[in-house]
N, C-alpha and C positions, 0 to 999 in steps of 0.2 A: 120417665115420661108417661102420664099418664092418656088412659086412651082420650077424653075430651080436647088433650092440647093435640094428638096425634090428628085428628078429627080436621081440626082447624086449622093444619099445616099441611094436611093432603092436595088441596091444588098448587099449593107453592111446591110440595116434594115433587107430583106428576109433571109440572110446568118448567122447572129446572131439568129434569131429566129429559123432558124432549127439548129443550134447546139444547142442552148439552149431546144429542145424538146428531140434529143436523150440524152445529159448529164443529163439534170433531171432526165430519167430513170437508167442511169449508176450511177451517183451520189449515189444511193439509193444504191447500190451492192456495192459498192465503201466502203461506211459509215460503212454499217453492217457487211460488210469482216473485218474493221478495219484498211486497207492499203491503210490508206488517200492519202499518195503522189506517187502511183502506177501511177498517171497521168504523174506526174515531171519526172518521172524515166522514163517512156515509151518513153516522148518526146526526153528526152536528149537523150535517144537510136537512136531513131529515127533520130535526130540532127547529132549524129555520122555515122551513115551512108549514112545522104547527104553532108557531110562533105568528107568523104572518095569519095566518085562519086563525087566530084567536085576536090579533089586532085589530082584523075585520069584522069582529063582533061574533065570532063562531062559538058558541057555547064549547070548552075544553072537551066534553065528553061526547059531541057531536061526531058522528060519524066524519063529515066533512074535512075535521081535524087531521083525522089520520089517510085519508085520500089526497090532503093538500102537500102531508108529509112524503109518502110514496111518490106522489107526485116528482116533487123536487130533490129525492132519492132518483129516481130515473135519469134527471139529468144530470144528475154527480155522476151514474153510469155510463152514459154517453162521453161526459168528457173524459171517465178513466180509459174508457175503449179506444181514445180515439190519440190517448198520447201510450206508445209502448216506450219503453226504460231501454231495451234492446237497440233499437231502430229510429228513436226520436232523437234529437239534438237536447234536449230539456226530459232529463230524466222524469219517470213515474211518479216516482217518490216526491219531486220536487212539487208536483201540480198537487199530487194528495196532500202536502202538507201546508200548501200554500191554499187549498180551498178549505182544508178544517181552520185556519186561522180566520180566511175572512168571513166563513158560517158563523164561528163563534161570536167575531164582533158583532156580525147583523144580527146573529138573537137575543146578544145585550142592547145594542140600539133597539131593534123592537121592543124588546119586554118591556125597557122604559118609556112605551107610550101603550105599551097594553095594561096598566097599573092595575085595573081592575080585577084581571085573573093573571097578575104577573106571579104572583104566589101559587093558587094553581097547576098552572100551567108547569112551573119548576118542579111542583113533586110530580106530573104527568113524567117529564123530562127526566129525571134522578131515577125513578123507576123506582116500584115498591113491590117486589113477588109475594110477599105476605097478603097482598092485598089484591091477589088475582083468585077469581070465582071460578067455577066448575063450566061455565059458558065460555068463557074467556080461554079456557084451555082447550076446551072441544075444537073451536075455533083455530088456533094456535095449529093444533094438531093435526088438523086436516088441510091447514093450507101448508104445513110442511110437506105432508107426504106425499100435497103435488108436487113442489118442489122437489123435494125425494128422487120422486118417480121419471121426473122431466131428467136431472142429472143421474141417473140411475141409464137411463135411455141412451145420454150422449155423452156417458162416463170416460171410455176411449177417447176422444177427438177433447175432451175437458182437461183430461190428463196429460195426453200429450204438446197441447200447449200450455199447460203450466210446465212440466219438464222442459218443452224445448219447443217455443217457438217459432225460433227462424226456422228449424226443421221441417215443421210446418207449414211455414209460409213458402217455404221453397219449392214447397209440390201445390202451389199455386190454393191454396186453402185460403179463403177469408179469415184472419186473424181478428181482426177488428170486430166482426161481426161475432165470430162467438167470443172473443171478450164481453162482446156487449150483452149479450144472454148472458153469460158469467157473472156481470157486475148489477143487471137488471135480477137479476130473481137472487144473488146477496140480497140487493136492497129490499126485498121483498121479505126476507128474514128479518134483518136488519132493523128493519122500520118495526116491524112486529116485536121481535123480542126488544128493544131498548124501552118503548111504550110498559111493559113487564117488569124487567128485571134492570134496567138501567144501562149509562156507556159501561162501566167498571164492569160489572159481573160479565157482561155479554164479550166486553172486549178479551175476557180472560178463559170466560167458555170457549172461544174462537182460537186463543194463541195456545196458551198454556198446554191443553192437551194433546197440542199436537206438538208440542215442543218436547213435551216427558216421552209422547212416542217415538221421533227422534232418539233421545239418547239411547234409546235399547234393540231399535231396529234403522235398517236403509228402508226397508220394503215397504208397499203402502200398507199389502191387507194386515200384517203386524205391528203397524204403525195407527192405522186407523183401531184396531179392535184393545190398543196400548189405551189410546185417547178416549173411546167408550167406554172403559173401564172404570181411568181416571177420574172424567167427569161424572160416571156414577156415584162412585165412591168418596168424592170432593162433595158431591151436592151433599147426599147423606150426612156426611161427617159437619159439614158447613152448617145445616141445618139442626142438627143435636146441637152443635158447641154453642150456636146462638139461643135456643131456648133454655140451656143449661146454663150460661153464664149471664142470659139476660142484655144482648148483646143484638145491633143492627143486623139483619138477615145478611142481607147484599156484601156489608163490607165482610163480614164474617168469613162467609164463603171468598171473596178473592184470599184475604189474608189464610186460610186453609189450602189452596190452590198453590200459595206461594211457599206454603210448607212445604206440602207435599213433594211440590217442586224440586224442592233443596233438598229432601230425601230422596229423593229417586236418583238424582245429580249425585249422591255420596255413596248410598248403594252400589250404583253402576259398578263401579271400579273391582266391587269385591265380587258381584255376579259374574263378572267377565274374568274373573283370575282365574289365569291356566290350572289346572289341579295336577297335582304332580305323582309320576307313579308310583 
């Protein structure tokens, strides 16, 4: 790899890598709440209402686009906070998979009266990291580390209701409410990186590393620092295979992801065998 293609893959390598450090921490929330596709669901939300802002004549690349998205990301948030899988009659899961179903129809129905930027609009949506600039990441970058810093702050009372809950709610805690901080500043990632790197990669930054961290630990801080790793060394590797084989950036990197995956899964067994005296 010469340095010109090096050059011209640096905000895709800097821009995978900072998604890939706040989803490894989401991932973990993600895992232990049990509402794996809370990511798919958020997107397609979000999908749907830059879908609707480009129907209403909103230029794709208009700011307004991605504020109409957020938008309509917050109130996927609302309504995840307000059904618990614990304590509700109508499991979690069920409402998360039943709003990514009807997101997806309504941004197939829209697109087909947005014809104009129906094409557009789908590679906004599918996500293209190859084709993020050095502004686009700055940005990126500093609206994580609010985020960061906001979960960094109320990382206790975050953790403990993704571990447990009703435990929580038992000592009279508003659960609901911080769900909804929970699921509102996701979708603030959320809407950000998909607009970037697409549902696939983003859905795979979020699950995968924290799933590889699992197999080798219970603990979080060895389980998160399993997952920074991974997604380092996913992105990197995701990103050579593609410029060496001539090969989709995005899909590259999951299908590396799922490698990895399946190594780490086959290792395990021989890492953890007792050594004998």
């Amino acid at each position: 790899m010469d340095w010109s293609i090096l050059q011209f893959l640096a905000p895709a390598i800097v821009a995978s890598l900072i998604i890939a450090g706040i989803h490894a921490y989401l991932g973990l929330h993600v895992v232990e709440r049990g509402v794996i596709f809370v990511d798919l669901s958020l997107a397609q939300i979000a999908s749907l209402g830059a879908a609707i802002a480009v129907w209403q004549g909103s230029d794709p690349n208009n700011p307004s686009v991605y504020w109409m998205s957020l938008g309509f990301t917050l109130i996927g948030a609302v309504i995840f906070s307000m059904i618990k899988g614990h304590s509700a009659r109508i499991p979690q899961e069920a409402i998360i998979g039943i709003s990514y179903a009807v997101a997806s129809a309504a941004v197939i129905l829209t697109l087909s009266k947005a014809t104009g930027e129906a094409e557009h609009l789908r590679d906004m949506l599918v996500g293209n990291i190859l084709s993020v600039q050095w502004p686009e990441v700055g940005l990126t970058a500093a609206i994580y580390v609010a985020i960061g810093l906001f979960h960094y702050i109320f990382r206790k009372r975050f953790l403990e209701i993704s571990m447990d809950a009703e435990a929580v709610a038992a000592r009279g805690i508003s659960v609901r409410f911080w769900d909804f901080l929970f699921y509102a500043s996701f979708g603030f990632v959320v809407t950000r990186s998909v607009a970037i790197a697409g549902v696939l990669l983003v859905f795979c930054y979020l699950i995968v590393p924290s799933v590889g961290g699992m197999l080798y630990s219970e603990k979080i801080g060895p389980r998160l620092a399993i997952g920074w790793i991974m997604g380092t060394v996913v992105s990197m590797l995701g990103m050579y295979f593609s410029v060496l084989f001539d090969l989709p950036t995005g899909a590259t990197i999951v299908c590396t992801f799922g490698a990895v995956l399946i190594l780490m899964a086959l290792v395990r067994p021989i890492l953890r065998r007792p050594v004998s005296a």
